[in-house]
Each structure stands twice: as structure tokens, then as C-alpha cells.
ZABANU-400782 format. One line per field, with one value per residue: residue number from 1; x, y, z of N, C-alpha, C in turn. Coordinates in steps of 0.02 Angstrom, whole numbers, plus 50000, padded with zeros to 5 digits. Layout:
% ZABANU-400782
k = [NUM|...];
nu = [X|...];
nv = [Y|...];
nw = [Z|...];
cau = [X|...];
cav = [Y|...];
caw = [Z|...];
cu = [X|...];
cv = [Y|...];
cw = [Z|...];
This chain:
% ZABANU-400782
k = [1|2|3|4|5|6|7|8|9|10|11|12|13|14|15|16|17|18|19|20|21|22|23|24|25|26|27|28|29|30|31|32|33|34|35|36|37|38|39|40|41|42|43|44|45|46|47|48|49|50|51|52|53|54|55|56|57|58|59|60|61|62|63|64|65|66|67|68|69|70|71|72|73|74|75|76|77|78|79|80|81|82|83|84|85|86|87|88|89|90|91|92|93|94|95|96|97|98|99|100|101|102|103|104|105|106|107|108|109|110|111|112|113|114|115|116|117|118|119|120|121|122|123|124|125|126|127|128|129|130|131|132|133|134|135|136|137|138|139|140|141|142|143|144|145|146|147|148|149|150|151|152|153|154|155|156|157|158|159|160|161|162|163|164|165|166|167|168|169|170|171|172|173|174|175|176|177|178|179|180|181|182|183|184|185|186|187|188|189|190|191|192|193|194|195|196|197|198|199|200|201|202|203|204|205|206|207|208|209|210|211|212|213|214|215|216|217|218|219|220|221|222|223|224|225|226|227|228|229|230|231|232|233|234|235|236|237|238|239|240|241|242|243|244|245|246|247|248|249|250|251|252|253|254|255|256|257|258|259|260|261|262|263|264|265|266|267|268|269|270|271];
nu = [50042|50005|50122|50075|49932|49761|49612|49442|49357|49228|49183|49159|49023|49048|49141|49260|49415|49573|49737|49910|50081|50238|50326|50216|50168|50010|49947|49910|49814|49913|50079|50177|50238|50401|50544|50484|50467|50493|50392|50370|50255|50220|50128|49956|49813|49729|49804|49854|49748|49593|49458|49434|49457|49595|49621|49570|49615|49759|49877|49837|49789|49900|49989|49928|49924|50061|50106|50192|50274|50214|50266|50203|50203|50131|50033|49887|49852|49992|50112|50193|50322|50347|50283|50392|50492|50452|50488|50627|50714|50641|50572|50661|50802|50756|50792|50697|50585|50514|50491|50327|50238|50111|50022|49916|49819|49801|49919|50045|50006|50021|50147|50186|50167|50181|50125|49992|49827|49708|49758|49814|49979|50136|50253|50394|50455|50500|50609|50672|50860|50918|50931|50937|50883|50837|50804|50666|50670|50623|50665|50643|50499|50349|50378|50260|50204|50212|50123|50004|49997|49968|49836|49752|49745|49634|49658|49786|49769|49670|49777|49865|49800|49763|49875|49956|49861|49845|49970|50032|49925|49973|50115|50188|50276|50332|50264|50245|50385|50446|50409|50441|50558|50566|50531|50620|50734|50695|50681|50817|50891|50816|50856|50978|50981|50965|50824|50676|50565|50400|50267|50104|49971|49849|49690|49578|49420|49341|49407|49506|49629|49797|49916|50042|50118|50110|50194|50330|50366|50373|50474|50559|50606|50516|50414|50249|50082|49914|49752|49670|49695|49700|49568|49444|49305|49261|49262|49111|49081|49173|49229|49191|49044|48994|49121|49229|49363|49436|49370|49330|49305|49374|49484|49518|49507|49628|49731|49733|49777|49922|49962|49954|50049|50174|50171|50213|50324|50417|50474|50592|50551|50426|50359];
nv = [49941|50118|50219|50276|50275|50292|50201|50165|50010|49931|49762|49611|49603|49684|49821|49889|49950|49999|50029|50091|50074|50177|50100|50044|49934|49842|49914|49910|50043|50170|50144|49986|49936|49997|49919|49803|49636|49563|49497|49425|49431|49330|49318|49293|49385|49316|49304|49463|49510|49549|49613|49609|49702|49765|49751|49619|49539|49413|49436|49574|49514|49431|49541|49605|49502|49453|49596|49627|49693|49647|49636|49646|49578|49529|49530|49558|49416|49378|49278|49090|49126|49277|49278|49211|49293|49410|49390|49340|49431|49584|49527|49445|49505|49597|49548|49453|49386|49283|49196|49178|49093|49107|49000|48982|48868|48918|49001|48927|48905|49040|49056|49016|49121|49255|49375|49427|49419|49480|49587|49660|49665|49629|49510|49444|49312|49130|48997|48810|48790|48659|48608|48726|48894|49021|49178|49216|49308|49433|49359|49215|49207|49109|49034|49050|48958|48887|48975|48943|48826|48847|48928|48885|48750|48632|48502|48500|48612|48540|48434|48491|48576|48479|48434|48527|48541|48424|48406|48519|48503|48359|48343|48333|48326|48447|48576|48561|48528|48675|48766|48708|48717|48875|48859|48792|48888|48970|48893|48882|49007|49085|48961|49014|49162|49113|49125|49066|48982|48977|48852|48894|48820|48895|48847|48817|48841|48738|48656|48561|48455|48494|48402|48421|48489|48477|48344|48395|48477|48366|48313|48409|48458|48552|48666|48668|48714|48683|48710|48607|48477|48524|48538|48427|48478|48603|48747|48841|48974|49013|49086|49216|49198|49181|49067|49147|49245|49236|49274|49360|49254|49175|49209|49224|49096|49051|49122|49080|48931|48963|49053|48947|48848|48931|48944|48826|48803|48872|49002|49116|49265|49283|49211];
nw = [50000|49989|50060|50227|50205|50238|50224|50185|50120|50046|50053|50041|50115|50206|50269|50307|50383|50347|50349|50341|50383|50397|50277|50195|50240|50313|50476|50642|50756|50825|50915|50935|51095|51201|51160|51122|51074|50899|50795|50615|50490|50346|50192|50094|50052|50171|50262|50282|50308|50263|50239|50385|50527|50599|50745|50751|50683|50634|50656|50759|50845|50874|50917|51033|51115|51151|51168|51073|50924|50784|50623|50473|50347|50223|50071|49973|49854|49848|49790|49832|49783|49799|49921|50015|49957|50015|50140|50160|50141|50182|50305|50379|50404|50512|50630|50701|50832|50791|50619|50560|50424|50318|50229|50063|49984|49846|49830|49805|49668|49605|49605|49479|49378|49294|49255|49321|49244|49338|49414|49350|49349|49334|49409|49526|49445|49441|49409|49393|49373|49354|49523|49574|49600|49447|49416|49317|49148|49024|48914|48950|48885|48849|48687|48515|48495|48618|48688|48630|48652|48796|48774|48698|48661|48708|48749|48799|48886|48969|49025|49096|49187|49262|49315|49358|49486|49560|49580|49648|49761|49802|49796|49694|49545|49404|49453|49601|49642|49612|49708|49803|49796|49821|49927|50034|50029|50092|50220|50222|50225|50354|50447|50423|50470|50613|50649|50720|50622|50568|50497|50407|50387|50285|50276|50122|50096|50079|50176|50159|50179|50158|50077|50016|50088|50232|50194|50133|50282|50380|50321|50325|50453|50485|50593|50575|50583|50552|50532|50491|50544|50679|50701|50653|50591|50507|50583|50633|50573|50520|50401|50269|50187|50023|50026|50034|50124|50279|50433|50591|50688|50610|50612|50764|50777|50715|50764|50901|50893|50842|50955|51047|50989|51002|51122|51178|51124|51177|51153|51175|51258|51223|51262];
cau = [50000|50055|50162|50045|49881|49710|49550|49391|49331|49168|49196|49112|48979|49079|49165|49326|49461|49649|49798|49979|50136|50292|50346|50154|50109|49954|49962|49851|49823|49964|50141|50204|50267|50470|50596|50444|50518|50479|50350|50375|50221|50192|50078|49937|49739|49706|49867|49848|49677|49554|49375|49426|49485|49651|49642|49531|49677|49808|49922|49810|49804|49987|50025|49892|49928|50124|50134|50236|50263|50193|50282|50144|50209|50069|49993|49834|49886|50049|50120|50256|50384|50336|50306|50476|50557|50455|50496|50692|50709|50630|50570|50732|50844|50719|50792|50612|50596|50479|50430|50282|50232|50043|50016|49847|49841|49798|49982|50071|49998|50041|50216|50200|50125|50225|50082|49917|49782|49676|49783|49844|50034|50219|50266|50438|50439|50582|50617|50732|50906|50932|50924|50956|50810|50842|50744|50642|50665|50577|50699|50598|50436|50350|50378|50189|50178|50196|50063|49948|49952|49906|49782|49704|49740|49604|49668|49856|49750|49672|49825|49914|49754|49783|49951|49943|49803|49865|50047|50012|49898|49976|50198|50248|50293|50372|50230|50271|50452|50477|50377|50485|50630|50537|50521|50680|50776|50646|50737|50906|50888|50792|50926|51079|50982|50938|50740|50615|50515|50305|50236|50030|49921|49770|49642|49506|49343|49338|49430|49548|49714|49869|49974|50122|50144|50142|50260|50388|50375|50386|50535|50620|50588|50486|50349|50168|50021|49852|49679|49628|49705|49691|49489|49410|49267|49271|49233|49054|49063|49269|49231|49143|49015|49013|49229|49273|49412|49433|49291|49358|49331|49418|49572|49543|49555|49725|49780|49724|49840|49978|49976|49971|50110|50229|50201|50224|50391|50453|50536|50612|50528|50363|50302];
cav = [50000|50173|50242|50318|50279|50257|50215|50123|49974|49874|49698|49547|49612|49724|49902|49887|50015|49994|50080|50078|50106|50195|50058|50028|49879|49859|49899|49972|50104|50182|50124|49974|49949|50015|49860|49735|49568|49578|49433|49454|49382|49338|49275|49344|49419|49297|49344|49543|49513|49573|49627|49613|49759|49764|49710|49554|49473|49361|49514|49591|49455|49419|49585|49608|49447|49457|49663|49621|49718|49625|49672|49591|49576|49489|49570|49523|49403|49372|49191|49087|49187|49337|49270|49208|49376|49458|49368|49336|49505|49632|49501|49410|49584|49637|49486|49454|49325|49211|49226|49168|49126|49059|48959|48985|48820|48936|49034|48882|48905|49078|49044|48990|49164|49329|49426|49416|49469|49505|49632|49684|49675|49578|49485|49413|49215|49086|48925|48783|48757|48604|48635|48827|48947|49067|49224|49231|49384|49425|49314|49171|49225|49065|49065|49061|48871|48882|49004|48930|48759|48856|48951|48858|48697|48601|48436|48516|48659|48483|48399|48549|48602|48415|48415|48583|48566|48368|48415|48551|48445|48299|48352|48288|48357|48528|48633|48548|48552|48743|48772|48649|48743|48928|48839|48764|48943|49006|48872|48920|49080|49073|48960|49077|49205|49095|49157|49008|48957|48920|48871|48879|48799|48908|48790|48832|48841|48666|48634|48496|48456|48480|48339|48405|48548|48419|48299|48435|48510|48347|48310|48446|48443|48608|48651|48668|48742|48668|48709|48533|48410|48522|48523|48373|48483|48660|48780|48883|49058|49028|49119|49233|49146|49079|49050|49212|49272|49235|49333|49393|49207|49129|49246|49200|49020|49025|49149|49014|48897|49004|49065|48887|48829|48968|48930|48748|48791|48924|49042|49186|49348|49278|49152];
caw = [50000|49987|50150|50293|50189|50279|50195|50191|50074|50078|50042|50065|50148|50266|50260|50331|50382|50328|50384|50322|50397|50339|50248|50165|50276|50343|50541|50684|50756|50905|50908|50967|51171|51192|51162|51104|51032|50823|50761|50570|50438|50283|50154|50077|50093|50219|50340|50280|50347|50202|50255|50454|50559|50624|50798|50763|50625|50679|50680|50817|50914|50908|50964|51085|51182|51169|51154|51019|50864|50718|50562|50438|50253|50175|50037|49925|49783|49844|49793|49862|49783|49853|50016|50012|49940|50071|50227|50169|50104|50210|50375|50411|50433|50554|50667|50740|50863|50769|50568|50546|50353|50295|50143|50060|49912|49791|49825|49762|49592|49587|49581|49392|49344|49299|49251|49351|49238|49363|49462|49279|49340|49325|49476|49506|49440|49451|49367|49404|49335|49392|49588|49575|49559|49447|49412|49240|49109|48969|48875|48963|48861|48773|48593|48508|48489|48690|48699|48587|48682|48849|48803|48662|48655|48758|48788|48841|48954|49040|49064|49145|49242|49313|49342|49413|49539|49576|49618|49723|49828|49834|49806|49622|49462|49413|49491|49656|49622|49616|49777|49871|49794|49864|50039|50029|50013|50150|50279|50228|50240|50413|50467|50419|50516|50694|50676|50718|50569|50591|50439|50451|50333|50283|50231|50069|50103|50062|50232|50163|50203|50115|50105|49992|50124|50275|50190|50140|50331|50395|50287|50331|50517|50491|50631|50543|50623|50530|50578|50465|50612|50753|50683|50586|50556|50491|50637|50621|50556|50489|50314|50245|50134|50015|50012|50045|50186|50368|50478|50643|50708|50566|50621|50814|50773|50687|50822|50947|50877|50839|51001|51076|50981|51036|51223|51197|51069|51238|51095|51191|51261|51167|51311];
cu = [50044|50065|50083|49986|49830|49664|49518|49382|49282|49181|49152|49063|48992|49104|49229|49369|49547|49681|49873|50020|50195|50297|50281|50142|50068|49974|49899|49865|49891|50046|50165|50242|50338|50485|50534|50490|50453|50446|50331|50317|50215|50167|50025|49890|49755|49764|49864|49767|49616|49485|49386|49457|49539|49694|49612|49573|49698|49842|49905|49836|49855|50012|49990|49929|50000|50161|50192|50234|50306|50205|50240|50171|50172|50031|49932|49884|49933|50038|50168|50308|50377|50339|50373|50515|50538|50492|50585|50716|50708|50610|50638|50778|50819|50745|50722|50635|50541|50451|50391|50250|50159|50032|49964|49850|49843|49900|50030|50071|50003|50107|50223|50173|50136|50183|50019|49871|49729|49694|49810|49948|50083|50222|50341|50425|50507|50562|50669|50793|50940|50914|50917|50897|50865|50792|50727|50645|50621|50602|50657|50523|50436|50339|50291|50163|50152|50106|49996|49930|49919|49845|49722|49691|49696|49638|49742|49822|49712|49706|49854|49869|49776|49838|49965|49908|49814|49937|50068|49993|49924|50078|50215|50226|50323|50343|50244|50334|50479|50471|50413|50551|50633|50560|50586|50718|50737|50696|50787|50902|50842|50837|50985|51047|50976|50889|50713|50573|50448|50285|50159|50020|49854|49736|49605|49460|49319|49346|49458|49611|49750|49930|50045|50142|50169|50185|50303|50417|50394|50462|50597|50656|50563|50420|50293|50125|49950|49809|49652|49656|49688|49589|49460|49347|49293|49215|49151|49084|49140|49292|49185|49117|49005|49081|49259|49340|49373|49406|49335|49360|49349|49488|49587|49532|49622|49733|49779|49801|49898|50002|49993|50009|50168|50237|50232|50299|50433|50498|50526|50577|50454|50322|50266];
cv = [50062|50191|50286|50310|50229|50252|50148|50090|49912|49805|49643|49549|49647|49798|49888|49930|49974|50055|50049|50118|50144|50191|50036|49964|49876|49838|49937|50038|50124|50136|50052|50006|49973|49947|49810|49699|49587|49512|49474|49402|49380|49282|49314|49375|49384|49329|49409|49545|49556|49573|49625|49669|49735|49732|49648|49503|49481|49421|49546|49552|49455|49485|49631|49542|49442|49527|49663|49673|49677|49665|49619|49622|49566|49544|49526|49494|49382|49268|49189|49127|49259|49326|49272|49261|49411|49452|49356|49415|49566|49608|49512|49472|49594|49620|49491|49392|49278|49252|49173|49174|49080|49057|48940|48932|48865|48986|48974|48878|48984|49113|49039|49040|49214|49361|49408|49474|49500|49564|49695|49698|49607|49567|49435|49335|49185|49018|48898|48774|48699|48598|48701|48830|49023|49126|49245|49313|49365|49362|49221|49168|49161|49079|49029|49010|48870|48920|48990|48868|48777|48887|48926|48797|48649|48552|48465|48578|48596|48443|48452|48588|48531|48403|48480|48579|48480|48383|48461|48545|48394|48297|48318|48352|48431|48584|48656|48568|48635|48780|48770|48704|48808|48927|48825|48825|48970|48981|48893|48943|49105|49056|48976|49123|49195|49134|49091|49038|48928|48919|48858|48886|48837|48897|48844|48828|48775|48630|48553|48511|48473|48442|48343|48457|48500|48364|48358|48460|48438|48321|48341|48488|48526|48628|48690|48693|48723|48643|48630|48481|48443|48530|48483|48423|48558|48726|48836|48957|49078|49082|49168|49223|49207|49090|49106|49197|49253|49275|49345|49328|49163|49155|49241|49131|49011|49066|49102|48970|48912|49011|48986|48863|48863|48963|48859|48753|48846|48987|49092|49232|49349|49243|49214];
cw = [50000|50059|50176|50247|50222|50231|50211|50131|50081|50025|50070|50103|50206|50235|50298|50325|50364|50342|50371|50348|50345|50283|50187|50200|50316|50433|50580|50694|50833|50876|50959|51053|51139|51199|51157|51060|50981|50804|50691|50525|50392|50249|50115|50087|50148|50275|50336|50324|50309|50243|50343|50498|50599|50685|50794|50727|50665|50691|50730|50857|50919|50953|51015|51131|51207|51175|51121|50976|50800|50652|50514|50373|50217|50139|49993|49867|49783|49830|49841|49853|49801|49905|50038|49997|49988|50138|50233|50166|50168|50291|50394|50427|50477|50623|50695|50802|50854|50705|50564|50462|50328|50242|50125|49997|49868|49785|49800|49691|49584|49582|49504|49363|49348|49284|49281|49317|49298|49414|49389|49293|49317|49377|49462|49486|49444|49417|49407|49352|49368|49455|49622|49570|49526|49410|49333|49234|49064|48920|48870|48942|48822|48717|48575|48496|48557|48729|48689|48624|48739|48848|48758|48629|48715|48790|48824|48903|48994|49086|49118|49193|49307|49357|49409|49488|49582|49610|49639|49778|49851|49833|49760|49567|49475|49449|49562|49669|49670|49675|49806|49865|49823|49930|50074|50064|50068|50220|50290|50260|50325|50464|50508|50473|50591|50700|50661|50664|50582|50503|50469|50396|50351|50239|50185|50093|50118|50133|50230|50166|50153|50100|50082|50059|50180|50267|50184|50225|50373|50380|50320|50406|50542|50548|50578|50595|50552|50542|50544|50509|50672|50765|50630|50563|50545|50526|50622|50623|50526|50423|50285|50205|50074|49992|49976|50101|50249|50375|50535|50670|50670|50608|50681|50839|50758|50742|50881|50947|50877|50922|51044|51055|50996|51096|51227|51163|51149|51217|51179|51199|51229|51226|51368];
């Protein structure tokens, strides 16, 4: 958002206020306590907190219950690679003492997509070279055969809807792949800096699991936070219908959790 901008926008059946810091991320109102420990987030609507007011998202909560100050990255739209550029990028410097990064399914598939018509911009993308990621140019534009099979070849737009929306959910093929390689570079880089890593699954509407996310995190001896085990059913009033955004108690369920996994993990200056 732009620096120091406030305004109103009715959404989903609400009106909602927004407020940006300095920096353009969305924050409350007043300043952080003196010497609060730094809880850094990112991801995208759902963690920016879209249609809910300020203190009722996870961001509230976190820095209501720990008088923390919640540096919240998450913007609308963002994919993995954004998340990831945000939270290595501009989090991790911050040293925080816990980032915090939530993975909405659909942000997985917006890794594979340098222009989002629907926002009408460019967004960074990445490919693999072998194990590397490195960062697509224009040079990487498909030539018009490529073009022609995605956007008008039926049977190749079914296979790659399949493959796509299969190995996201379930952790195979190149879609999966590049993700892993995102998440991958997330640990490092986490790591190198000594800041605890949460990842938190935020379920679809649908309220099903994710199983490539929980194998990779188990893999990689990552801690997870997801409302689909710590609830077989999908809590009353979580969404705004029909499979919109977290409501104020969509956002103090995951803070629930969140918060209960940081007392039980004892991080530092947070318990």
C-alpha cells in the first residue's frame, strides 16, 4: 500500500478500515510497546487480513497477547515467491523472534505466473536450473507454439490444469518442484539468520488438508500449524460465505493455535 495511507473498502459484505505504515504495511492504530520482541508475517489476503479490522487478525492478536510488534508483510495476491522475497528480504533483517509465514493452496499456483491478469501487473517468477532457482526475464517468454498450447489447446490446458492442481495437493511434478525449491531457500535463509520458522496451513473453504505441504514440513523437520488436524470439522462462522476470507473468528482460530504453539515451542521473550 502506499506509506501512511488510511481508507475504507466494503467487501464481502463488510466496510473495513485499513491503515499503512511507513513502509506501506498494513498495521494498527498507536505504536508498538518500547523494546517489544519483532513477530515478522507473511503470506497473503488471508494473513493481511482482508474485510477484518486490524485488531481482530492474527496480527492483532499476536501483538495484543504478546505486546509484540507485528511486522505483517502479507499482501493480497501474493504467491510463494513473494512470500519468500518478502519474509527473506525485508522480515529476516528485522531479526524478529519468530517469522511466521501462511500458505493459502491457491499461493502455490501463483508461483508459475508473471503477470496476474487480474491485478493487471508483473510479479517476480523463478524456474529451476537444475536445483538453483533462477529468476525469469523477458527472454523466458513462450515462443507462440507455447502460447497457443496454453491458452488454446484444450486437451494440453486439461492435462496441465491436472498436473497443476494434483501436484500442488499431493507434492509431484514441476509445479510441486519449484515450491519445494521457494520453501527450501525460506529454511536456509531462516537458518543463516537463527529466527524460528512456523509454517501455518490456511485451509480453502473446502477445509481439506494439504498433504504436499505436510510431507515437505515433515521432511524437513519444519513446525506446521494446521487448523485441518487440530479440527476434523470446519469451525462455524470461519469464512465469509460463500469461500470468501477469514471473519474475525476465522482469524481468532488460527491465532488460537499460533499462540498455543509458541508457548508449547518456549521461543524467547514471546512466552
Amino acid at each position: 500500500m502506499r506509506a501512511g495511507i488510511e481508507f475504507t473498502h466494503h467487501d464481502e459484505g463488510v466496510t473495513t478500515r485499513y491503515r499503512a505504515d511507513a513502509n506501506g504495511l498494513r498495521t494498527g492504530d498507536g505504536a508498538p510497546p518500547p523494546n517489544a520482541p519483532i513477530i515478522v508475517l507473511a503470506g497473503d489476503s488471508f494473513v493481511w487480513g482482508a474485510s477484518v479490522e486490524h485488531p481482530a487478525t492474527l496480527a492483532g492478536r499476536l501483538a495484543d497477547h504478546y505486546r509484540a510488534h507485528v511486522v505483517n508483510l502479507a499482501q493480497p495476491g501474493f504467491g510463494i515467491d513473494q512470500i519468500v522475497l518478502a519474509a527473506t528480504k525485508q522480515g529476516l533483517p528485522r531479526q524478529p523472534k519468530l517469522l511466521v509465514v501462511g500458505i493459502y493452496p491457491q499461493d502455490l499456483l501463483r508461483s508459475h505466473t508473471a503477470y496476474r491478469t487480474d491485478f493487471g501487473l508483473n510479479k517476480p517468477t523463478f524456474r529451476l536450473d537444475g536445483n538453483t532457482l533462477v529468476a525469469l526475464t523477458s527472454q523466458d517468454a513462450p515462443s507462440w507454439f507455447g502460447r497457443w498450447l496454453e491458452n488454446d489447446c484444450r486437451l494440453f490446458g486439461l492435462w496441465r490444469s491436472a498436473e497443476r492442481n494434483l501436484g500442488t495437493q499431493y507434492g509431484f511434478g514441476g509445479y510441486w518442484r519449484l515450491n519445494a525449491a521457494l520453501l527450501d531457500d525460506l529454511v536456509s535463509e531462516a537458518k543463516r539468520a537463527e529466527v524460528p520458522l512456523l509454517i501455518v496451513h490456511v485451509p480453502m473453504h473446502s477445509w481439506q488438508p494439504l498433504p504436499a505441504l505436510t510431507d515437505w514440513c515433515r521432511q524437513r523437520a519444519v513446525a506446521l500449524v494446521d487448523p485441518t488436524t487440530a479440527h476434523a470439522e470446519k469451525p462455524v462462522g470461519t469464512y465469509f460465505e460463500p469461500a470468501g476470507h477469514f471473519t474475525p473468528v476465522g482469524h481468532r482460530m488460527l491465532a488460537d493455535l499460533v499462540i498455543a504453539w509458541i508457548d508449547r515451542s518456549g521461543i524467547a521473550r514471546l512466552r
